[in-house]
N, C-alpha and C positions, 0 to 999 in steps of 0.2 A: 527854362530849358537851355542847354549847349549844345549845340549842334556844330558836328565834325566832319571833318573827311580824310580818307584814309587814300594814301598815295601807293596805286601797287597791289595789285589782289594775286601775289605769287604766295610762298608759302608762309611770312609774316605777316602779309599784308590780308587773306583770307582768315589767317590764325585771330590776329585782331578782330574784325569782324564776329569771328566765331565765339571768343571769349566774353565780348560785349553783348552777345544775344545769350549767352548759356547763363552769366551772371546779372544778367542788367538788373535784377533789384539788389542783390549786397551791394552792385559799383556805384549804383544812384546813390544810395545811403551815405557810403564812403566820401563821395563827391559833394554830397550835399546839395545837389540838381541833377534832374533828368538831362543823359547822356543821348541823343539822338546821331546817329550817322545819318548825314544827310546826302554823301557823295562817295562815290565808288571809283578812281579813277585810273584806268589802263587802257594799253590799246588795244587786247584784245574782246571779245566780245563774250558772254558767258550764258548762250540761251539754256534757260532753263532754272540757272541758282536763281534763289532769293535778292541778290543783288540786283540783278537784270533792269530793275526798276531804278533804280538812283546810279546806276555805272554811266561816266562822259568821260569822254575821249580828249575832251582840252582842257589845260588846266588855269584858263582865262575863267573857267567858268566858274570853279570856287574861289579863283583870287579875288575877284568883283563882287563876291555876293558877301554882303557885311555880315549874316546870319552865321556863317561861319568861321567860329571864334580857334578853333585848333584841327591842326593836321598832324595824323600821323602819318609819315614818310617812311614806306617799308618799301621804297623801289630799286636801294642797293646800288655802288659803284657813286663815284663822284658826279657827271650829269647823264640827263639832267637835274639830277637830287640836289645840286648844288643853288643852280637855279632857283628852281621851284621851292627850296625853305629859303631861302637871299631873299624871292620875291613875296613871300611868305610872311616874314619875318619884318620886313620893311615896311608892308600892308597892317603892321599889328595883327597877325595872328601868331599865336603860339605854335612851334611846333616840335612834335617828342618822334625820335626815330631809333631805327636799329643800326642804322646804316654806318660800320665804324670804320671804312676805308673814308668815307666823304668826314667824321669826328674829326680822323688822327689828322685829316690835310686843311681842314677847312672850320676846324671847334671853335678857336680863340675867338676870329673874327665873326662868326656868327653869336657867339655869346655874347661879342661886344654890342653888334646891332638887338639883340633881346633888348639888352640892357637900356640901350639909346630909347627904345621904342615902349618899354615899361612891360613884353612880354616875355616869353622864357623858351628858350631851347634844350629840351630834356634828352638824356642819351642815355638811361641805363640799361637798356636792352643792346646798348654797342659792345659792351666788353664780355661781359658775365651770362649772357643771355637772360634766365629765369634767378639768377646768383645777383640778390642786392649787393653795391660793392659800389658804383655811383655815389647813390646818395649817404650811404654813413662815411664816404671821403669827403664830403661836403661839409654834411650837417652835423653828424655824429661821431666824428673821429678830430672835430677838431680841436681841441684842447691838448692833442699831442700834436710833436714831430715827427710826422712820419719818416724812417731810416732804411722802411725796408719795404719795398711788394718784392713776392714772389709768388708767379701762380703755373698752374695747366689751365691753359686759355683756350685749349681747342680738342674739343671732345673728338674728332675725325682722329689725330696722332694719337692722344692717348687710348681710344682705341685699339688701333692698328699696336703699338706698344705691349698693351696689355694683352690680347692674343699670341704675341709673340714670344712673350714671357712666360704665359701660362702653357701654351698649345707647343713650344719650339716651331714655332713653323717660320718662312722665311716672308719678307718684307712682302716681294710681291704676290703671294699669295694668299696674305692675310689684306692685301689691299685692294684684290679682287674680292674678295667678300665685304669688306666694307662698301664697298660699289654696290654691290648687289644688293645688302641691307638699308641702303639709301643713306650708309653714313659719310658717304667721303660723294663727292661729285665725281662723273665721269674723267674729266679736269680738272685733277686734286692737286694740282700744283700751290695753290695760295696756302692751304693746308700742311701740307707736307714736308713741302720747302720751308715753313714755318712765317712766312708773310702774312696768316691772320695773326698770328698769337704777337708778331712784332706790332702791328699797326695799334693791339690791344695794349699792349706794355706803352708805347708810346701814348695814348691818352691818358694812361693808371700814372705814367710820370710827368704828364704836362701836370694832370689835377695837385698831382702833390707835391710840384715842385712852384706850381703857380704863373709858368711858363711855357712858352711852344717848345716841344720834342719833335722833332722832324723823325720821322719814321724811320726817314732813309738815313739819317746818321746813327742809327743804333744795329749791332754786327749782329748778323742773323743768321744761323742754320739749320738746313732741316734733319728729316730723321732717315733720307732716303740711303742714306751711307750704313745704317745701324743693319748687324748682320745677328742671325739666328746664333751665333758664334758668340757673340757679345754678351747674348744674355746667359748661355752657360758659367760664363766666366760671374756673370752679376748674383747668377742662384748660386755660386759656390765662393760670393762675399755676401751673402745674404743680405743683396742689394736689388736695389731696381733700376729703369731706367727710363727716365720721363724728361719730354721738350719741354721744358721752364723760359720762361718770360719773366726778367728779372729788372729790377734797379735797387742799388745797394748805394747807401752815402757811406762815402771813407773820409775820413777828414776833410767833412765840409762838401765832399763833392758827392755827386752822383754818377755812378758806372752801371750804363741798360748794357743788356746783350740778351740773346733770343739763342740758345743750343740745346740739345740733349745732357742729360748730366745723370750719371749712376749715385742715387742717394741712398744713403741708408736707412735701416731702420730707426731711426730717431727722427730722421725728418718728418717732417710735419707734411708733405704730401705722399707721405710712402704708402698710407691708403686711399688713394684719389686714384679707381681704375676705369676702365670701361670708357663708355663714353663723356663721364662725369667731369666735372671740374673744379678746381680747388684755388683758393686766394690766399695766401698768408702776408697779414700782413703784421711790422713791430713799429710801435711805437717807443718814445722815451718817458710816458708815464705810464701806458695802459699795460705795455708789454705787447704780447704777443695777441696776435684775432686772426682766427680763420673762418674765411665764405665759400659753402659749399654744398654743390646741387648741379642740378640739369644746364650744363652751360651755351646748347643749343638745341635745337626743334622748336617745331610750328609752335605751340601753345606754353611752354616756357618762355619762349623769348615774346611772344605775346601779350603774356602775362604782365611780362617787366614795362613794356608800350604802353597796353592798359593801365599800368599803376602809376606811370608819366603823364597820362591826359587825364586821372583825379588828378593830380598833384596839381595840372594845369589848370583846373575847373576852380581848384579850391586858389589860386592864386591868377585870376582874372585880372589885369592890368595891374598884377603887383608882380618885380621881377624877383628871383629867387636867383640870389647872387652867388657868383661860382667864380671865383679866382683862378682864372685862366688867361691871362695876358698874351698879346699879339707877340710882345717880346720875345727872342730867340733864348732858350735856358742853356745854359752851357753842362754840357756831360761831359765825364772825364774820359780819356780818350782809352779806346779799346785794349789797345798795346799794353796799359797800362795797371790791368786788370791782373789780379795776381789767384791762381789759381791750381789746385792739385789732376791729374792729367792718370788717366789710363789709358795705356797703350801697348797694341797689341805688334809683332811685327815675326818676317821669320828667322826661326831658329838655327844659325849657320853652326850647331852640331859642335865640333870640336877647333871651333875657331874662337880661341879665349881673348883676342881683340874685342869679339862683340861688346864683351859685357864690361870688357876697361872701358870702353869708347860709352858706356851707358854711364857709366859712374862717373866717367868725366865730364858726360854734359850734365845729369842732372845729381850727379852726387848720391848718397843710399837711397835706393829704392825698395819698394815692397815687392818683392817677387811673386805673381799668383801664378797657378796650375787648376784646369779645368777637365772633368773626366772625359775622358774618349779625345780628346785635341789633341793633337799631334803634331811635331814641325815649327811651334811656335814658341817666343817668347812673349809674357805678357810680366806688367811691373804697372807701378802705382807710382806716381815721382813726390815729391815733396810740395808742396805751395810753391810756384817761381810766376814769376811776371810772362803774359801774353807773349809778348813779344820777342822773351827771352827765351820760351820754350819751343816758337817755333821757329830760331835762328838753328838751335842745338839737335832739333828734330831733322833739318836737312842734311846733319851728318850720317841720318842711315837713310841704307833701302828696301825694301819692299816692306814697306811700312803697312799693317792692314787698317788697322783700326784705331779712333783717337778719340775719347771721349771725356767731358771734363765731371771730376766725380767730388761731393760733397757728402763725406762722414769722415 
């Protein structure tokens, strides 16, 4: 028997729980030993559940007890999660969590102590929630060079996106209903601003670069800018428009960035809606693989936990090596990124300057027209460099909208 304890009884850390009682004979099978939770640990108190029994309030008290071979860590935020798998991990116990703000800051060096210690720090519940996407970058995927991820990493935006799209309705009223249906937090800022789906791109390109990606050097936007307007013009290019988490190699290098992008139908996530989420990733021999399913809630991302502590059970003081180096990976720098650009701004009517001064920064463009808009111009520019478009961009005003578009 393996006996566990799970760090955190909020909505992954009860999920866990839950999933291990509703399956415990397929997971035992799976595992190849009887899975026991032996510890329940948070600070608040829960009279009444089924836990009541095995819940402690300090967590000296599963680090000391040698009976206790892995922890799942669903407590979220860097500490004290940081701590307690540091302390963890050093102890020889194993441990698999959800937790991808503490991965994307703190992955390398705890895989490196796994490794030292011959146990294993599992994370496929950090990106994908219930979406494998971990382990076949590991195990499964490596016989190629990976050249490409791109995904929707955050069920909350696409969401909100996909109501917007469908319903026309505007930003902040499709985002009080996300609140209300328990998609988005009251304080949906990490979301919306697009800081989960970065911190996500940022592990998907440490794993496949074999390097640390610092979060905070890859450009990030979110979707709070995208107007009910945007997406008229997107239904009448029989496009969409989804926050992508990206990293692209160009000769040799890799280019992350986190923004909204209006794709077309040929893109491989142009049916990835609702609250769902989608991975695409290319290889140089397999080609193209897309992962895709439930990329958060209680019992998806659960599930993906649970499928980390078999993995642990079945690899007891054997480490399951994961090339991710302390080493700083070098991205190529943002500016540098070359990229096509829809832009919306207003239409000064019979002032034939505007559109010389549009030709002259970006040269021919696509002109669109959207029904019932009025007062605007909107245009499509050609591929130009980051940096070069938004030198040429501060030659107009009342700029509305800027969004970078792929078909």
């Amino acid at each position: 028997m393996v006996k566990i304890a799970v760090l955190g009884y909020g909505t992954v850390g009860s999920g866990v729980v839950e999933v291990i009682d509703r399956n415990h004979e397929s997971i035992n099978k799976r595992a190849g030993q009887d899975i026991e939770i032996k510890y329940v640990l948070d600070l608040r108190d829960f009279p009444g559940d089924p836990v009541e029994n095995i819940l402690v309030h300090d967590f000296d008290i599963i680090l000391k007890d040698p009976e206790v071979k892995i922890i799942a860590e669903a407590m979220g935020g860097v500490e004290p999660a940081y701590t307690f798998t540091k302390s963890a991990l050093l102890a020889g116990k194993s441990v698999c969590t959800s937790n991808k703000e503490l991965v994307a800051a703190h992955g390398a060096e705890l895989l490196e102590i796994a490794k030292e210690k011959k146990v294993n720090y599992l994370f496929e519940a950090s990106v994908g929630g219930g979406i494998p996407i971990i382990r076949p970058l590991n195990s499964s995927l490596t016989a190629d060079e990976i050249t490409e991820i791109t995904g929707i990493l955050n069920g909350t935006t696409n969401y909100i996106l996909t109501e917007m799209a469908e319903k026309g309705s505007a930003f902040d009223d499709v985002l009080k209903v996300a609140q209300d249906k328990g998609y988005a937090e009251r304080n949906p800022e990490a979301d919306v601003e697009g800081y989960d789906a970065c911190r996500k791109i940022a592990i998907l390109t440490s794993l496949v670069t074999g390097a640390q990606v610092d979060y905070q050097d890859i450009h990030t936007e979110g979707i709070t800018k995208i107007s009910d307007i945007d997406f008229k013009y997107a239904k009448e290019l029989k496009a969409s428009i989804k926050l992508l988490g990206m990293s692209k190699k160009v000769d040799g290098v890799f280019y992350s960035m986190v923004a909204p992008y209006m794709i077309g139908q040929n893109h491989p996530l142009i049916g990835v809606n609702g609250v769902f989420n989608g991975i695409f990733v290319h290889g140089n021999v397999l080609d193209d693989v897309m992962f895709y399913g439930r990329g958060a809630g209680k019992l998806p991302t659960a599930s993906a936990v649970v499928s980390d502590i078999v993995d642990a059970v079945k690899h007891l003081n054997v480490n399951i090596m994961t090339i991710w180096e302390r080493r700083k990976s070098s991205l190529g720098s943002f500016e540098e990124c070359t990229n096509k650009f829809f832009v919306r701004m207003k239409d000064k009517g019979l002032d034939d300057d505007q559109m010389v001064t549009i030709k002259e920064a970006f040269g021919d463009v696509l002109y669109v027209k959207a029904p019932g808009v009025k007062d605007e111009l909107a245009f499509i520019t050609n591929p130009i460099k980051e940096e070069e478009f938004a030198e040429h961009l501060k030659k107009f005003d009342d700029v509305y909208s800027v969004i970078r578009v792929d078909f």
